[in-house]
Every structure is written in C-alpha cells, then in structure tokens.
C-alpha positions in Angstrom: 95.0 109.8 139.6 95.7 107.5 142.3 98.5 104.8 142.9 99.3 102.8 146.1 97.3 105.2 147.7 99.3 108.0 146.9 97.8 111.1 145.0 98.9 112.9 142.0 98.2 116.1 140.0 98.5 116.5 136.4 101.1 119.6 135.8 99.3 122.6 134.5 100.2 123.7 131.1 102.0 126.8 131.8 103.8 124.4 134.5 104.8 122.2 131.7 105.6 124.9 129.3 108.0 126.2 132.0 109.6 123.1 132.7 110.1 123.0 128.7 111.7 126.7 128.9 114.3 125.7 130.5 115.5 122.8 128.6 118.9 123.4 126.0 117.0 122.9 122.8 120.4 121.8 120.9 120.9 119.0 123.9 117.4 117.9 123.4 118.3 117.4 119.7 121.2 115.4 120.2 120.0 113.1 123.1 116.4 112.6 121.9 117.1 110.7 118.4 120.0 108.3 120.7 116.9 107.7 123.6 114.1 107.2 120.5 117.0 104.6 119.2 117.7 102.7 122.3 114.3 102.3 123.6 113.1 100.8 120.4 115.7 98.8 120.8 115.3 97.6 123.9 111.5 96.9 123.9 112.1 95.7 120.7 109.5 97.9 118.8 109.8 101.1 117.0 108.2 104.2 118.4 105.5 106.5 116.3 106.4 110.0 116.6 104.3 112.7 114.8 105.8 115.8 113.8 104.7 119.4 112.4 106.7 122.4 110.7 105.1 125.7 111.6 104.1 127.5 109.1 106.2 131.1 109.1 108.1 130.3 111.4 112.4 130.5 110.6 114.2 131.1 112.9 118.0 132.9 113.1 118.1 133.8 109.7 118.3 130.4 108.6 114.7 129.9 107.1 114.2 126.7 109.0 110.8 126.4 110.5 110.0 125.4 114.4 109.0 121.6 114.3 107.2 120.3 116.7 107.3 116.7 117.8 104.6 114.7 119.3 105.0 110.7 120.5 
C-alpha cells in the first residue's frame, strides 16, 4: 500500500492479536458502544456491526459466552 509516496505494511496477525492482548476488555466495552454512537452520529449513518457467540465458551463462572464483534 502506498500513499504520498510513503510505504506501509499490513500488521501480521499475531502482531494484531498482540496489540489486542493488551487492551482492558471491560474499557473496551464501555467506550466502544459511546464511539459506535457518536460516529453514527456524526456521519449521520448508522454502522453495521456483525457479531458471534462462541459456542462453549463461558467464561468466570458466569455461563456467558465470548462474543466476538466484527464492523
């Protein structure tokens, strides 16, 4: 991929997966719905987000599966 002349990699996926590692799952949950929210907003569209529910998969005790979201 090239802009301006400048040259770009696409991460690798265990590059990505680390980057993703490191993020506070609960502060993802609470500032992800508030972004989704305010860029609909501002661009004046809503946003299309696919999600799945792993199979087997609860976690803490809780029985609630992983979910996975996808834009």
């Amino acid at each position: 991929m090239s802009t301006h002349g400048a040259t770009y990699r696409v991460p690798s996926e265990p590059t990505v997966r680390r980057a993703l590692q490191q993020l506070d799952a609960d502060a993802v949950d609470t500032v992800l719905p508030q972004w989704l929210t305010a860029e609909a907003h501002r661009a004046g569209d809503a946003w299309a987000i696919d999600g799945k529910s792993l199979r087997g998969s609860p976690q803490g005790g809780r029985g609630s599966p992983v979910h996975l979201l996808a834009p």
